[in-house]
PDB file of N, CA, C and O in Angstrom:
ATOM      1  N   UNK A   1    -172.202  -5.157 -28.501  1.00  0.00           N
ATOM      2  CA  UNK A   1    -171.169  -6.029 -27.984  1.00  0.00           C
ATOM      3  C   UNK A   1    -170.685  -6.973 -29.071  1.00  0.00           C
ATOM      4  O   UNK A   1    -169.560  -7.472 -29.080  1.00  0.00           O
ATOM      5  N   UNK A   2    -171.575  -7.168 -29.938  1.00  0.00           N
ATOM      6  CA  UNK A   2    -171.194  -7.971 -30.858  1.00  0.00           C
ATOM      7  C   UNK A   2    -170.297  -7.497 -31.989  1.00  0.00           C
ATOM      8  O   UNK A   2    -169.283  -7.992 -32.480  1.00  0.00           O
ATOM      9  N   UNK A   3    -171.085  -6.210 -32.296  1.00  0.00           N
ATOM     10  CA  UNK A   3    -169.714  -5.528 -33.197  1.00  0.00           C
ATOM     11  C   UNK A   3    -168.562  -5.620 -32.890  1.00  0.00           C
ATOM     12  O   UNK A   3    -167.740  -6.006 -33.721  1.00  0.00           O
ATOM     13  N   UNK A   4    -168.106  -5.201 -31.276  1.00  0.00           N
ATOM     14  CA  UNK A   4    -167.144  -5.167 -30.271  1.00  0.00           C
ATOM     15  C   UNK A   4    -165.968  -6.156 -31.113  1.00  0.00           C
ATOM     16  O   UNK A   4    -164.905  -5.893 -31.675  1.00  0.00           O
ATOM     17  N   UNK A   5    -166.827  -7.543 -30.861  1.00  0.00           N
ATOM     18  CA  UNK A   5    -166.014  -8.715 -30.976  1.00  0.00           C
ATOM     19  C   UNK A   5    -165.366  -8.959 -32.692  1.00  0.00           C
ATOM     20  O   UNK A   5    -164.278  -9.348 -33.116  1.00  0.00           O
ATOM     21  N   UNK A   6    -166.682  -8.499 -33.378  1.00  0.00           N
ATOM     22  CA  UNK A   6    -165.710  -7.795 -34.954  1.00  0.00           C
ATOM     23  C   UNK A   6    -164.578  -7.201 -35.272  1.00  0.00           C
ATOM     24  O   UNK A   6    -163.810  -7.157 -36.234  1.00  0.00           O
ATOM     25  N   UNK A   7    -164.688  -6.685 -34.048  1.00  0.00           N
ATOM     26  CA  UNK A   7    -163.352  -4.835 -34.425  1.00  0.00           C
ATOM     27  C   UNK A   7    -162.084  -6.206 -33.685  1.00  0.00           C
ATOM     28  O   UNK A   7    -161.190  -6.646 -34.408  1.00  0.00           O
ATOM     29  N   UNK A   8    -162.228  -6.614 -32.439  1.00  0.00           N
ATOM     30  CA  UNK A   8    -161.370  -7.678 -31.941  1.00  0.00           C
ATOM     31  C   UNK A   8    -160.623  -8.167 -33.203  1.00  0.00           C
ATOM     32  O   UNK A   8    -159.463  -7.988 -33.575  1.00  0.00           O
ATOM     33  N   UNK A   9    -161.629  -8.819 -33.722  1.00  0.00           N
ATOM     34  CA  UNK A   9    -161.296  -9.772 -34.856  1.00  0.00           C
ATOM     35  C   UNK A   9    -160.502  -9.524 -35.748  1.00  0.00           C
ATOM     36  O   UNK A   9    -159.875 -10.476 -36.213  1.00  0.00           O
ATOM     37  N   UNK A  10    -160.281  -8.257 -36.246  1.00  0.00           N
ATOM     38  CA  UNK A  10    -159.792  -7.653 -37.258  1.00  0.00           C
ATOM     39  C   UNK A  10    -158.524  -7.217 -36.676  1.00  0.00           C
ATOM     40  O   UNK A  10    -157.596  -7.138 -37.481  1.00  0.00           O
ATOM     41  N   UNK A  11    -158.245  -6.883 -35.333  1.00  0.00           N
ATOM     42  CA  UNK A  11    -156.813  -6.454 -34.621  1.00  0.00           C
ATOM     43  C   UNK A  11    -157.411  -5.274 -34.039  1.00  0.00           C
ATOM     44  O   UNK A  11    -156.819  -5.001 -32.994  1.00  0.00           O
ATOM     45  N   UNK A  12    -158.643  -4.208 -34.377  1.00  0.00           N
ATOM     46  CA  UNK A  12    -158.553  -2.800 -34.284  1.00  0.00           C
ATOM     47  C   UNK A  12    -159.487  -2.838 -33.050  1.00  0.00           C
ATOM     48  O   UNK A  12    -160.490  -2.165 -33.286  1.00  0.00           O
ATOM     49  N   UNK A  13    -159.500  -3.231 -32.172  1.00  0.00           N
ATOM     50  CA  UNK A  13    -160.109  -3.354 -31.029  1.00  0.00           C
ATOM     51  C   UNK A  13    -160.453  -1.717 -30.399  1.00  0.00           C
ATOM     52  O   UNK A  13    -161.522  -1.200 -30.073  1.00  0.00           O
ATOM     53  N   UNK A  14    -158.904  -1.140 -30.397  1.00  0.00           N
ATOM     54  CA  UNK A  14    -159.506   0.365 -29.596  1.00  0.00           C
ATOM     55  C   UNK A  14    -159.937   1.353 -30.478  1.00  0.00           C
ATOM     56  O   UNK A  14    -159.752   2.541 -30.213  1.00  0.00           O
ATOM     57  N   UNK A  15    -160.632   0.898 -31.753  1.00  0.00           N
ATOM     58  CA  UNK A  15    -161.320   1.759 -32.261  1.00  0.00           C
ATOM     59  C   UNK A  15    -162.602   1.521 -32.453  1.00  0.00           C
ATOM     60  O   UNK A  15    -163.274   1.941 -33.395  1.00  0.00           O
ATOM     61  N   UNK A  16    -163.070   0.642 -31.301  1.00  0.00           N
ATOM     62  CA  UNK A  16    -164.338   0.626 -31.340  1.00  0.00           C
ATOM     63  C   UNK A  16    -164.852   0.402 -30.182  1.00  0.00           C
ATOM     64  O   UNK A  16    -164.757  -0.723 -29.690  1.00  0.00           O
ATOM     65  N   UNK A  17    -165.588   1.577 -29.428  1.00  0.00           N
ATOM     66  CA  UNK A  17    -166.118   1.188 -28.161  1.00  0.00           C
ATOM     67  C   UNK A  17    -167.742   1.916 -27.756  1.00  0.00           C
ATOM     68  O   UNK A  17    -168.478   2.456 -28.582  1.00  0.00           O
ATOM     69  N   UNK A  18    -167.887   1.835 -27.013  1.00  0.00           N
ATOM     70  CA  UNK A  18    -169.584   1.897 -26.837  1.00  0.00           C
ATOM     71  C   UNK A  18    -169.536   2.609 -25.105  1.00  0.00           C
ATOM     72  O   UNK A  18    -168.680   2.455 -24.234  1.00  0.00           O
ATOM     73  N   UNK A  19    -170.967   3.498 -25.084  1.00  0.00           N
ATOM     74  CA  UNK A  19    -171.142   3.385 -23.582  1.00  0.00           C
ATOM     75  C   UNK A  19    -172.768   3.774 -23.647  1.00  0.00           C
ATOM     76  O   UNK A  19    -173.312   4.689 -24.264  1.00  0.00           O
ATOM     77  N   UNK A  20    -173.233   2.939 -22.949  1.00  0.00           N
ATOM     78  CA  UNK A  20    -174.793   2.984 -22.802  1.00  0.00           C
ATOM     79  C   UNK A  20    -175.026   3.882 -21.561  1.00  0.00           C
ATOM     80  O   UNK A  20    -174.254   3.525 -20.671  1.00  0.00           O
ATOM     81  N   UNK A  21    -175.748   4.834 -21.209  1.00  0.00           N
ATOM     82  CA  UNK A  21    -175.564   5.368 -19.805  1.00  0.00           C
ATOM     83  C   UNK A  21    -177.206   6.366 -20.417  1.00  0.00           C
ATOM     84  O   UNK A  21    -177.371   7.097 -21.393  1.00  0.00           O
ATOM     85  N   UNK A  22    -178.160   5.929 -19.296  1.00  0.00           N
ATOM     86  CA  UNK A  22    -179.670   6.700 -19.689  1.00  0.00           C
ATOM     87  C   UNK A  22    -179.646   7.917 -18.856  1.00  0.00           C
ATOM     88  O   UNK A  22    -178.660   8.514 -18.425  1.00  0.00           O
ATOM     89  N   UNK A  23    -181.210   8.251 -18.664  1.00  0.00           N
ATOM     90  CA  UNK A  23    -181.415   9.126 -17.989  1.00  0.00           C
ATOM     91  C   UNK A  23    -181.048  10.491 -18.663  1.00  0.00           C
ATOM     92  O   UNK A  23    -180.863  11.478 -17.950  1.00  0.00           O
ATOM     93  N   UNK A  24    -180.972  10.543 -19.634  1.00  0.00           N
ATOM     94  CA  UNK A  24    -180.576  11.709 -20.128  1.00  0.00           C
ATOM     95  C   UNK A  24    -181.407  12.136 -21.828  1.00  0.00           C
ATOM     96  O   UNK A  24    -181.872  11.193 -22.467  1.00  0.00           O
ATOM     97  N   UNK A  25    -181.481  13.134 -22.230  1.00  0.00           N
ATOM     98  CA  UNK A  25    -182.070  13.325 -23.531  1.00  0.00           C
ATOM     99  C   UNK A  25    -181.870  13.094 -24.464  1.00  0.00           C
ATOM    100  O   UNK A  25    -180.653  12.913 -24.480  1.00  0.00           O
ATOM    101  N   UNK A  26    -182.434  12.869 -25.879  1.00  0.00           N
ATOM    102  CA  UNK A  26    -181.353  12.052 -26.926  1.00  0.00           C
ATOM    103  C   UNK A  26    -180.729  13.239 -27.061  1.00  0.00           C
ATOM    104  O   UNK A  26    -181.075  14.344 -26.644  1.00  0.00           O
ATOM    105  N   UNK A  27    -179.300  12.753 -27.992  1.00  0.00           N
ATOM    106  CA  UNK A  27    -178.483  13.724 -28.252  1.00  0.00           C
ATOM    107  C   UNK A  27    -177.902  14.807 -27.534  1.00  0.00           C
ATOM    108  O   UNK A  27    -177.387  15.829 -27.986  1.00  0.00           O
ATOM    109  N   UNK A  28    -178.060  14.432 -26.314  1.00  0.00           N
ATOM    110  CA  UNK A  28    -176.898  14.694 -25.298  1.00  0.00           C
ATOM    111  C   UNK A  28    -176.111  13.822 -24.618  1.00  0.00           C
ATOM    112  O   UNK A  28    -176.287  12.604 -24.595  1.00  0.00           O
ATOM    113  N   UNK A  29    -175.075  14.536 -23.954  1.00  0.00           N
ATOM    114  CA  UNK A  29    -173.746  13.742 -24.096  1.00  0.00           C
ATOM    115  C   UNK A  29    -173.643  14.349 -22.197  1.00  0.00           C
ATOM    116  O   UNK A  29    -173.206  15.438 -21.825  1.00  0.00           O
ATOM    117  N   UNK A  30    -174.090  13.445 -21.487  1.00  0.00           N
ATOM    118  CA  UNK A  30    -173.872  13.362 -19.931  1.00  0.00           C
ATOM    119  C   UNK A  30    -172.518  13.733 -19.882  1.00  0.00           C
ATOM    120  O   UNK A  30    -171.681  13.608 -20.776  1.00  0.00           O
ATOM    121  N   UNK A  31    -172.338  14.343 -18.415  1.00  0.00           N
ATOM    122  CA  UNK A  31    -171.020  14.376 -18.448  1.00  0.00           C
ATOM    123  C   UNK A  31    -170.154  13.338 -17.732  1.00  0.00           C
ATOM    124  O   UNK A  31    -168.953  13.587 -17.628  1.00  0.00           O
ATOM    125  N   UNK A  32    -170.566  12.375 -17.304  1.00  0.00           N
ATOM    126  CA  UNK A  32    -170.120  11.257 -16.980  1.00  0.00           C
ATOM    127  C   UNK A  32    -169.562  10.244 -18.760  1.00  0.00           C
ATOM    128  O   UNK A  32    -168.887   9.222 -18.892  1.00  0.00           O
ATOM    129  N   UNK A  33    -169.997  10.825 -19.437  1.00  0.00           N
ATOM    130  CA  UNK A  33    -169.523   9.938 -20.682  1.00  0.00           C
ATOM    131  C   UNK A  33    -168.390  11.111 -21.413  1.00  0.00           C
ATOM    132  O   UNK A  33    -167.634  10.681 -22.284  1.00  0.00           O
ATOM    133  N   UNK A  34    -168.315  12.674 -20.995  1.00  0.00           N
ATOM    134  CA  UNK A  34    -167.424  12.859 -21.868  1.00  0.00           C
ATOM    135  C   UNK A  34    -165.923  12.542 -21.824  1.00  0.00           C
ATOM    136  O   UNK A  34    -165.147  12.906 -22.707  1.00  0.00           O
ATOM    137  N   UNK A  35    -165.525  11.764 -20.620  1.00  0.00           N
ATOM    138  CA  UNK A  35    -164.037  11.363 -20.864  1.00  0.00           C
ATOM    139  C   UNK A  35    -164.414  10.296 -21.515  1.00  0.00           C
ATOM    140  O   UNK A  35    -163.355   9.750 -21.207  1.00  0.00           O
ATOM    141  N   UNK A  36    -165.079   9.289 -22.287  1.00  0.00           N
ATOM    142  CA  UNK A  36    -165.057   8.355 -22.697  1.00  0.00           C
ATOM    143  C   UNK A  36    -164.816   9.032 -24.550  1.00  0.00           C
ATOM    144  O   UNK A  36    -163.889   8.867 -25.343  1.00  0.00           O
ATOM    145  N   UNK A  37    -166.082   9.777 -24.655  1.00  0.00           N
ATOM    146  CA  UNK A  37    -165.776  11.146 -25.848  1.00  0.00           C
ATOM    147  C   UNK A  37    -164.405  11.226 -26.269  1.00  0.00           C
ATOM    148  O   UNK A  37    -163.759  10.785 -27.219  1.00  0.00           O
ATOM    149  N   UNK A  38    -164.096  12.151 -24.942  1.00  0.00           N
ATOM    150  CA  UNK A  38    -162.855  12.576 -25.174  1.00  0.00           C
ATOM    151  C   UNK A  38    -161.264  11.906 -25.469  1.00  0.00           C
ATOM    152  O   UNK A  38    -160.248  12.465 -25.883  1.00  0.00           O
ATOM    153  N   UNK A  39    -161.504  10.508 -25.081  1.00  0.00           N
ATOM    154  CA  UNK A  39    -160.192   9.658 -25.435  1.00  0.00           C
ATOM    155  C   UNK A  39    -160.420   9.272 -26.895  1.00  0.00           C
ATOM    156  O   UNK A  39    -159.520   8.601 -27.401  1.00  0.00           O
ATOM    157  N   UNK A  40    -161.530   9.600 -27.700  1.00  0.00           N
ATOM    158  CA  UNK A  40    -161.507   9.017 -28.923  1.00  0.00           C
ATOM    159  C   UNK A  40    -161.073  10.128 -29.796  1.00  0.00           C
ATOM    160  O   UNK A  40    -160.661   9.804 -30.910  1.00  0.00           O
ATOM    161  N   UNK A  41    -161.097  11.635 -29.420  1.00  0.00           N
ATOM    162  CA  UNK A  41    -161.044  12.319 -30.140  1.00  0.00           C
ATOM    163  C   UNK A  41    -159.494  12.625 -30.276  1.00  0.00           C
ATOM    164  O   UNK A  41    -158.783  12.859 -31.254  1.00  0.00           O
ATOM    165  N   UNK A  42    -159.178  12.505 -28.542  1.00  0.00           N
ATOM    166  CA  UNK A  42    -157.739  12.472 -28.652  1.00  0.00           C
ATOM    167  C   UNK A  42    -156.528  11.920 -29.307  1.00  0.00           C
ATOM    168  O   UNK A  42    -155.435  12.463 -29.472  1.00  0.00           O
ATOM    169  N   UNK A  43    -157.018  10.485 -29.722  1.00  0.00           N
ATOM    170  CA  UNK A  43    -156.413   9.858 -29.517  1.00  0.00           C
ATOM    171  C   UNK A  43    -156.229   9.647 -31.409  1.00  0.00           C
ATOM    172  O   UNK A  43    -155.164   9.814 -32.002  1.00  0.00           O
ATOM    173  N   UNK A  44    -157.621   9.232 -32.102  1.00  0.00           N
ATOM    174  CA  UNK A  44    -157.972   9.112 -33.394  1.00  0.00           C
ATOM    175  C   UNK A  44    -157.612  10.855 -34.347  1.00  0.00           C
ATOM    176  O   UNK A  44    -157.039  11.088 -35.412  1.00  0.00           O
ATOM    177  N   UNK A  45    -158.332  11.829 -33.233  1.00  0.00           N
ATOM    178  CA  UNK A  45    -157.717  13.007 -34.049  1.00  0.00           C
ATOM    179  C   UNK A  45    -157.427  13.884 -33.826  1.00  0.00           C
ATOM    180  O   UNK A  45    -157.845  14.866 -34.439  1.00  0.00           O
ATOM    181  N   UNK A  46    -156.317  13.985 -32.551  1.00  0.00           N
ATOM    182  CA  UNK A  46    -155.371  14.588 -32.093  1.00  0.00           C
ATOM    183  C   UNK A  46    -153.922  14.227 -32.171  1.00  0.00           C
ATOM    184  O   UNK A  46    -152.890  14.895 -32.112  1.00  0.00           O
ATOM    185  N   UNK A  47    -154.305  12.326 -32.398  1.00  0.00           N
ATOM    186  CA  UNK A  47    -152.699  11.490 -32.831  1.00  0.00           C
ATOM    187  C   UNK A  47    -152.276  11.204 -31.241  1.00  0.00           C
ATOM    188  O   UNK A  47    -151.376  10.376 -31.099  1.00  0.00           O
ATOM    189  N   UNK A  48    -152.771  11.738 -30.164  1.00  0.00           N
ATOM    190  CA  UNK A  48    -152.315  11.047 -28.697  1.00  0.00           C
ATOM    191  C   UNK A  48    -152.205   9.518 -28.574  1.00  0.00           C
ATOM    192  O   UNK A  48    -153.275   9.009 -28.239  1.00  0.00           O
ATOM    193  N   UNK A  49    -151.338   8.775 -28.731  1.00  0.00           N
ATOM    194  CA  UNK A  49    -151.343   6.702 -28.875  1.00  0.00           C
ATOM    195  C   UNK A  49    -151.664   6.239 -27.640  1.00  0.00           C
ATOM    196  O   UNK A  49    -152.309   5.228 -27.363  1.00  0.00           O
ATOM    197  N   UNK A  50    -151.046   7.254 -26.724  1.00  0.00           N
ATOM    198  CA  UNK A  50    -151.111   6.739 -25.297  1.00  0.00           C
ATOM    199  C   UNK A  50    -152.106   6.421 -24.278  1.00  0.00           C
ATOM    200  O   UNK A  50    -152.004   5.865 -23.185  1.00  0.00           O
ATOM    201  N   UNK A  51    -153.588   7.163 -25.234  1.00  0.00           N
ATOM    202  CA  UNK A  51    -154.819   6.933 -24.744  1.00  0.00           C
ATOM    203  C   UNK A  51    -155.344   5.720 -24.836  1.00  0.00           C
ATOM    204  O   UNK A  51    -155.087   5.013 -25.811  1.00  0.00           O
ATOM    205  N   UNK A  52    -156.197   5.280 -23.783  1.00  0.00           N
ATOM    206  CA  UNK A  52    -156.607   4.135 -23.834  1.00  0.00           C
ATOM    207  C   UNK A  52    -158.508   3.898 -24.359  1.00  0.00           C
ATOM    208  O   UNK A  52    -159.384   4.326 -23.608  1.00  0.00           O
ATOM    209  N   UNK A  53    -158.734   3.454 -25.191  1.00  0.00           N
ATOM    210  CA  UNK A  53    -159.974   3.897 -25.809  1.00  0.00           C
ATOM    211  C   UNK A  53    -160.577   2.244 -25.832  1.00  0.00           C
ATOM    212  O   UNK A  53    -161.222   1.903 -26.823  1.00  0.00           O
ATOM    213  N   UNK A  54    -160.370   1.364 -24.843  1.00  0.00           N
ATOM    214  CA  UNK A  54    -161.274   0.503 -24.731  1.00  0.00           C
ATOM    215  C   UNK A  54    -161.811   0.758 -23.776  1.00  0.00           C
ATOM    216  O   UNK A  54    -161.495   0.655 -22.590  1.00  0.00           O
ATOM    217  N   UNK A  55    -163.172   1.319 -24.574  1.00  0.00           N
ATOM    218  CA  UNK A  55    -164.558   1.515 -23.714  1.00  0.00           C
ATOM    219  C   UNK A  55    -165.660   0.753 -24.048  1.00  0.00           C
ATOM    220  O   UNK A  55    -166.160   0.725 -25.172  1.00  0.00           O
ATOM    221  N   UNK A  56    -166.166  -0.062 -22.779  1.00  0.00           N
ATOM    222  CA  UNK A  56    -167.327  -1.045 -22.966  1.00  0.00           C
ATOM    223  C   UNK A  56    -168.313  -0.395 -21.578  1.00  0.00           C
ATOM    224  O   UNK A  56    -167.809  -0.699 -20.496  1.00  0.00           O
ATOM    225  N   UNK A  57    -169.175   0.155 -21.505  1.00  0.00           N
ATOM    226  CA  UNK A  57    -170.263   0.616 -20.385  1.00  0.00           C
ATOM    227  C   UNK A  57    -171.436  -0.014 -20.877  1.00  0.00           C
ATOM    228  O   UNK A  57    -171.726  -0.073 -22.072  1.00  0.00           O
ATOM    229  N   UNK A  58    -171.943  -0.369 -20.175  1.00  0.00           N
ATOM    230  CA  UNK A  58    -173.270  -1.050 -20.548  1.00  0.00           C
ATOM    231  C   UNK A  58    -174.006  -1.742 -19.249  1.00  0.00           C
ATOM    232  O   UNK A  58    -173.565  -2.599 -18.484  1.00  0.00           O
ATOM    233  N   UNK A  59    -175.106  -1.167 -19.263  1.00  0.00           N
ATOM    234  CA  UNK A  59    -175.545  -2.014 -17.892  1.00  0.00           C
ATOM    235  C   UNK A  59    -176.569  -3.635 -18.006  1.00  0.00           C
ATOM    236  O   UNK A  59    -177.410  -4.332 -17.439  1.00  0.00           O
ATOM    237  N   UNK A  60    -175.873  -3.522 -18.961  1.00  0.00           N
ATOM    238  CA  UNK A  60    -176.902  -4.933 -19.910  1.00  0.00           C
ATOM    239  C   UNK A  60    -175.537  -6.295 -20.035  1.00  0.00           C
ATOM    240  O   UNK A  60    -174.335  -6.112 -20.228  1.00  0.00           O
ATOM    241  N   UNK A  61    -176.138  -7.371 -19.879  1.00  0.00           N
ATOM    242  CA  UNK A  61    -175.238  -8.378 -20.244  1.00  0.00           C
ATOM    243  C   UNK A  61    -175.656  -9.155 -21.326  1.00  0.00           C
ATOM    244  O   UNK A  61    -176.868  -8.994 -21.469  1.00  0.00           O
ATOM    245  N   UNK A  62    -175.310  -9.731 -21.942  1.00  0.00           N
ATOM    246  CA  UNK A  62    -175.584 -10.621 -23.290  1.00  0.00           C
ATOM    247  C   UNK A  62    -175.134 -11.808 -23.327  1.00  0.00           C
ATOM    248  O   UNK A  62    -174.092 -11.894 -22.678  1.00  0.00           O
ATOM    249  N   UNK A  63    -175.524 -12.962 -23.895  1.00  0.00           N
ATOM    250  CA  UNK A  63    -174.643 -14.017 -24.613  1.00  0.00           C
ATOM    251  C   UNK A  63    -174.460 -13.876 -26.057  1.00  0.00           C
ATOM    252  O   UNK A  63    -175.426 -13.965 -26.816  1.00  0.00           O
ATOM    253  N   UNK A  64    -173.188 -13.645 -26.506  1.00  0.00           N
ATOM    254  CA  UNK A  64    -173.372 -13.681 -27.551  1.00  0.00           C
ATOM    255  C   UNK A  64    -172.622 -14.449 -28.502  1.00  0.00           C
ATOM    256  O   UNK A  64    -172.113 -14.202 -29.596  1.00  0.00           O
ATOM    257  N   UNK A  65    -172.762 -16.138 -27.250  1.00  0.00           N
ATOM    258  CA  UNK A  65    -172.106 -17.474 -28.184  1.00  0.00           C
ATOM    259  C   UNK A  65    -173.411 -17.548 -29.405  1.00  0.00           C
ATOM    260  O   UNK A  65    -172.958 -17.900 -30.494  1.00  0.00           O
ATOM    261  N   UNK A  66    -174.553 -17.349 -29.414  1.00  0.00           N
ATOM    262  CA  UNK A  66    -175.070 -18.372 -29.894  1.00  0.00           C
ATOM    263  C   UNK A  66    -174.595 -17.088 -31.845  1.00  0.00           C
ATOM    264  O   UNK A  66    -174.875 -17.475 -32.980  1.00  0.00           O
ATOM    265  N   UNK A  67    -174.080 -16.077 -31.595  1.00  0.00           N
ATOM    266  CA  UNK A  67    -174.293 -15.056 -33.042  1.00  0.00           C
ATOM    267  C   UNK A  67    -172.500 -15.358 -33.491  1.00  0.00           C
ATOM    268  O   UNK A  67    -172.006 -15.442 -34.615  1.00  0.00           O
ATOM    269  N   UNK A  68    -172.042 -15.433 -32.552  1.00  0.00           N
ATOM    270  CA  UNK A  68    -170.149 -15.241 -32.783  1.00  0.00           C
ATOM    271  C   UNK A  68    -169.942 -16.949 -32.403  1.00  0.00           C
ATOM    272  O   UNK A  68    -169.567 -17.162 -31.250  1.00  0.00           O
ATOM    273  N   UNK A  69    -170.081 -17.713 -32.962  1.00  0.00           N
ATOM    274  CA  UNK A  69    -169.575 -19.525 -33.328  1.00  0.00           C
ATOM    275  C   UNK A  69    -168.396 -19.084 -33.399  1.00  0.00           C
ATOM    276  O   UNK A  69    -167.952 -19.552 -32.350  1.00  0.00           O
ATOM    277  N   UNK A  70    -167.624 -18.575 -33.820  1.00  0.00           N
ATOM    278  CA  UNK A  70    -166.167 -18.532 -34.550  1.00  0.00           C
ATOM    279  C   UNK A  70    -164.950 -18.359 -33.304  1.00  0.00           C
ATOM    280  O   UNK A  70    -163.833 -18.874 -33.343  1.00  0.00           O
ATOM    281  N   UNK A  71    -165.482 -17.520 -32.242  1.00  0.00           N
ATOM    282  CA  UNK A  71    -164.488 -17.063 -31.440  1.00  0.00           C
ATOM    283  C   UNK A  71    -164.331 -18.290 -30.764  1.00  0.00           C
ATOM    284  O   UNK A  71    -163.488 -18.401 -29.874  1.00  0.00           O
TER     285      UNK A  71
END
C-alpha cells in the first residue's frame, strides 16, 4: 500500500496495483484475480487506454501515516 502511494506521487497511479487473495498455491493465479491480470496486460501491452487498472484487493488495512509524512 505504501508503494501504492509512491506510484500516486509520481502521477502513474494505474500502473501500479496489487491484489492479495489466499487460499491458493504459490504461483498460481486464482481465477478470481485473472481479470485483475488481465487489465494490466491489456492495457500496458496490448495499448487498450480505456482499461481501468486501479487495483487495490487486500483484506488487510494499514496506517500508513506514520511511513508517508509527506502526503
Amino acid at each position: 500500500m505504501a508503494a501504492q502511494e509512491v506510484w500516486k506521487s509520481f502521477g502513474i497511479a494505474d500502473r501500479f496495483g496489487f491484489s492479495i487473495v489466499g487460499g491458493h498455491g504459490h504461483c498460481q493465479l486464482p481465477a478470481i484475480q485473472k481479470p485483475e491480470v488481465s487489465a494490466f496486460v491489456e492495457k500496458f501491452l496490448l495499448g487498450n487506454k480505456s482499461i481501468d487498472t486501479k487495483i487495490a484487493t487486500t483484506p488487510y488495512k494499514s496506517d500508513l501515516t506514520p511511513w508517508i509524512t509527506w502526503k
